[in-house]
C-alpha positions as CSV (number, residue, x, y, z in Angstrom):
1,X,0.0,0.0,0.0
2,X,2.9,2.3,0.4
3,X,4.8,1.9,-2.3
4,X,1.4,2.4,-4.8
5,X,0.8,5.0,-2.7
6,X,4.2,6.7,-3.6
7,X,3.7,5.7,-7.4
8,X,5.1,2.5,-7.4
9,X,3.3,-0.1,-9.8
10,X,3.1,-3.2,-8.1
11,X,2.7,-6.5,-8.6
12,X,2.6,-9.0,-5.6
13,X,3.3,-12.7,-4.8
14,X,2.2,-14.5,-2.0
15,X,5.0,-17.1,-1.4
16,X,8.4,-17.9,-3.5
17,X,6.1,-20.0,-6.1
18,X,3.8,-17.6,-6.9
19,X,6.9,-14.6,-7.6
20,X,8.7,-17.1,-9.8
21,X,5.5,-17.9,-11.8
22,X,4.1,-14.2,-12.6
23,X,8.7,-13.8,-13.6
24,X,7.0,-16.1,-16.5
25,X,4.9,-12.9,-17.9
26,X,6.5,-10.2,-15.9
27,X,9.7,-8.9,-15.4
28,X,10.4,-6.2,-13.0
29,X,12.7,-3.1,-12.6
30,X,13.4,-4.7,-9.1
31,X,11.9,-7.4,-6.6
32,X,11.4,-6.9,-3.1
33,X,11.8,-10.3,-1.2
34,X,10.8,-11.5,1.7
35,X,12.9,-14.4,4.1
36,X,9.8,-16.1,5.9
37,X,8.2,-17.3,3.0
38,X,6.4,-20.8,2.3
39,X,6.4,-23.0,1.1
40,X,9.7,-21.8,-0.6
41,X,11.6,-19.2,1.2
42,X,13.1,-15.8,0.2
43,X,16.7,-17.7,-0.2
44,X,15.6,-20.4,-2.4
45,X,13.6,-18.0,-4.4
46,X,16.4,-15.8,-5.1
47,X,18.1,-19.4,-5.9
48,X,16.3,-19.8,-8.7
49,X,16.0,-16.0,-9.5
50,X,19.7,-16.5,-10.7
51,X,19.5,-19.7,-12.2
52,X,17.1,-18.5,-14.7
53,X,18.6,-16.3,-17.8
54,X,15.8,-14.2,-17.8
55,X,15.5,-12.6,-14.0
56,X,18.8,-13.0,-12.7
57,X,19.7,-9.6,-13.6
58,X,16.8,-8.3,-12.1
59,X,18.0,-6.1,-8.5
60,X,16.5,-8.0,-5.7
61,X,16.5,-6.0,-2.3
62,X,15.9,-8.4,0.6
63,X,13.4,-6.6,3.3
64,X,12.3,-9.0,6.2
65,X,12.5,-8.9,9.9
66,X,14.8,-11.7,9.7
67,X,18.5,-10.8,11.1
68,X,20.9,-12.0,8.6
69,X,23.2,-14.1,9.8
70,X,27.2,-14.0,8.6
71,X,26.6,-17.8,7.1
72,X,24.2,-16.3,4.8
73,X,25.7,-13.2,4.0
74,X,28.4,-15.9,2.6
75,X,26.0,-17.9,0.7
76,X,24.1,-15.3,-0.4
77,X,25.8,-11.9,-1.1
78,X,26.3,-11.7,-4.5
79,X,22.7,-12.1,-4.9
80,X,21.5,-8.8,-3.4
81,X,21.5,-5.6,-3.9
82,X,20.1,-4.4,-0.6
83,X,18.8,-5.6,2.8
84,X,16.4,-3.6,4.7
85,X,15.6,-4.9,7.7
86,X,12.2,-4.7,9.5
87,X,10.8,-2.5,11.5
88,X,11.4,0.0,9.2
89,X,10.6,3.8,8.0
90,X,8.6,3.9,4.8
91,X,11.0,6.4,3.8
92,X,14.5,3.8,4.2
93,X,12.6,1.9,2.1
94,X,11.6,4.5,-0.8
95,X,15.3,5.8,-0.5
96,X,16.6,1.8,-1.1
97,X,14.5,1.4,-3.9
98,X,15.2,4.4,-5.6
99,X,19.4,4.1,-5.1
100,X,18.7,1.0,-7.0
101,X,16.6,2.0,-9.7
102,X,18.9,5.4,-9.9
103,X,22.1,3.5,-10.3
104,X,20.3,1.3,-13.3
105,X,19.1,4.6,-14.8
106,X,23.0,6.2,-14.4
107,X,24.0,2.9,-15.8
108,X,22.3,2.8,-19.1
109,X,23.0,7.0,-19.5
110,X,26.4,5.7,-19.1
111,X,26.9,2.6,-21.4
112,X,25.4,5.0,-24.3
113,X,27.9,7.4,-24.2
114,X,30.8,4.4,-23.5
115,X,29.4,2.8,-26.5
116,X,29.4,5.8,-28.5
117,X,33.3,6.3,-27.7
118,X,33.8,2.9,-29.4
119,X,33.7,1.3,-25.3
120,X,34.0,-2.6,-25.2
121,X,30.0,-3.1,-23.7
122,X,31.3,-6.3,-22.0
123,X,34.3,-4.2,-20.0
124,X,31.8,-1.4,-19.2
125,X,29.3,-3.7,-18.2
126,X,31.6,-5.6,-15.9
127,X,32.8,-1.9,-14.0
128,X,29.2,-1.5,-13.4
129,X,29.0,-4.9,-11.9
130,X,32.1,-4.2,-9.6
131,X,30.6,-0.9,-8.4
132,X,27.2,-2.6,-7.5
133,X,29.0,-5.5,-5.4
134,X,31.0,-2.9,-4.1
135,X,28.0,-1.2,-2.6
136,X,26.0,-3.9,-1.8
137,X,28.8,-6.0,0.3
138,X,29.7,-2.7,2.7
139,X,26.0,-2.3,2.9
140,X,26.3,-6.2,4.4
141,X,29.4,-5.5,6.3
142,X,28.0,-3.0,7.8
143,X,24.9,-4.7,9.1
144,X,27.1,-7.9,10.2
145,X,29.5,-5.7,12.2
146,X,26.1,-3.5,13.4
147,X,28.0,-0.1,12.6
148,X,26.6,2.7,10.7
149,X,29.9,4.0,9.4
150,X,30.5,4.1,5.8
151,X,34.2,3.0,6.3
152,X,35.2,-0.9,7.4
153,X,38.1,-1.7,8.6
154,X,40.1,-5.0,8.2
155,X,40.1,-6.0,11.9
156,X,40.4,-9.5,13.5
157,X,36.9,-10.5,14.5
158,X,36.4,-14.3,16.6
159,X,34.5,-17.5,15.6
160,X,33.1,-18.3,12.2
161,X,30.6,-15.2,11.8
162,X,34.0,-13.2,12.2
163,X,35.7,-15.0,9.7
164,X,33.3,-14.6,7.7
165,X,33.0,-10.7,7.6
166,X,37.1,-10.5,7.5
167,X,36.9,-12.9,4.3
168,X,34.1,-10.4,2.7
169,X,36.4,-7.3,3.9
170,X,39.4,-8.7,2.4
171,X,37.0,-9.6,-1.0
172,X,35.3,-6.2,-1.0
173,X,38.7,-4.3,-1.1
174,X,40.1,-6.4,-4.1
175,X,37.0,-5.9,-6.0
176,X,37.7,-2.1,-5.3
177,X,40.6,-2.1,-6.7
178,X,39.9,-4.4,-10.0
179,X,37.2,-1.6,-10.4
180,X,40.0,1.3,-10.1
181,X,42.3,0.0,-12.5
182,X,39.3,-1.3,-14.6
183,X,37.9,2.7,-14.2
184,X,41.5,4.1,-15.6
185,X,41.7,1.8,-18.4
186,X,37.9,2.6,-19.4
187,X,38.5,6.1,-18.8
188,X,42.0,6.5,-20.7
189,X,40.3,4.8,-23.7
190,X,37.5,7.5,-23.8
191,X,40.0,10.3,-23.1
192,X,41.9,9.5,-26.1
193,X,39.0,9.8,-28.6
194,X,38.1,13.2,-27.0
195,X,34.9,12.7,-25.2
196,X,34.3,13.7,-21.7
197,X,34.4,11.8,-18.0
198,X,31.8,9.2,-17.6
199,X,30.5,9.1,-13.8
């Protein structure tokens, strides 16, 4: 009711079943998932999400009252684009929603200019991917090590959770800097045939 309220179309599933049958004649800027689901869960749903050619580029933002758990973090990571947990302000969750749908916006702005500078699509396409890992793991790290700052540092944390969130720091700051030197190489390339910065 909020989001049509805030001009949001919607279309809604009652369990994990019911989303991955209306994927079959609807595909969606972005899916909002639920954990407690049955009789497939949120997890398994977003299993098949990325099996399937068709939806597993679709941005899938996790919101559920369930506290995620450093095990799946692990497992599940690279499938999110957001977690929001509940209780929640109506407003956290308009401003997740539209970071995501903004950043696909930026991204297609983006890949048409790249393109038009003679851009490999499949390099620019991959910086976009680094950048939207990037985001989404410190969003994760962040809720694992319950901190609101924006910086993580690589600290020695105890026990499996803890090894865990050290393993997805170290990973997090390698992607970061793949995406740098992928950035300069991108950005060099367009330099040289005159046209202007891409964001």
């Amino acid at each position: 009711y909020a989001l049509t309220a805030e001009g949001y179309n919607c279309v809604t599933a009652a369990s994990g079943k019911q989303c991955l049958d209306i994927l079959t004649n609807v595909i969606p800027d972005i899916i909002i998932l639920d954990v407690y689901m049955e009789p497939m869960d949120g997890w398994s749903t977003i299993k098949q999400l990325k099996k399937n050619p068709d939806t597993k580029k679709i941005p899938v933002l996790m919101l559920t009252s369930n506290k995620l758990t450093a095990r799946e973090a692990h497992e599940y990571h690279i499938c999110i684009e957001d977690y929001v947990q509940k209780p929640f302000k109506e407003q956290d969750l308009f401003e997740a929603i539209e970071k995501i749908l903004d950043r696909k916006k930026l991204f297609g702005e983006a890949l048409a200019s790249a393109e038009k500078a003679g851009m490999d699509r499949e390099k620019f396409c991959k910086l976009a991917a680094l950048s939207t890992r990037i985001s989404a793991n410190k969003k994760i790290i962040r809720i694992l090590q319950k901190s609101d700052d924006e910086f993580f540092e690589l600290t020695n944390f105890d026990g499996e959770s803890g090894k865990i969130i050290s393993e997805m720091i170290r990973n997090t700051k390698a992607i970061e800097a793949q995406r740098e030197e992928l950035r300069i190489e991108i950005q060099t390339a367009i330099a040289k045939k005159g046209f202007v910065h891409l964001s």
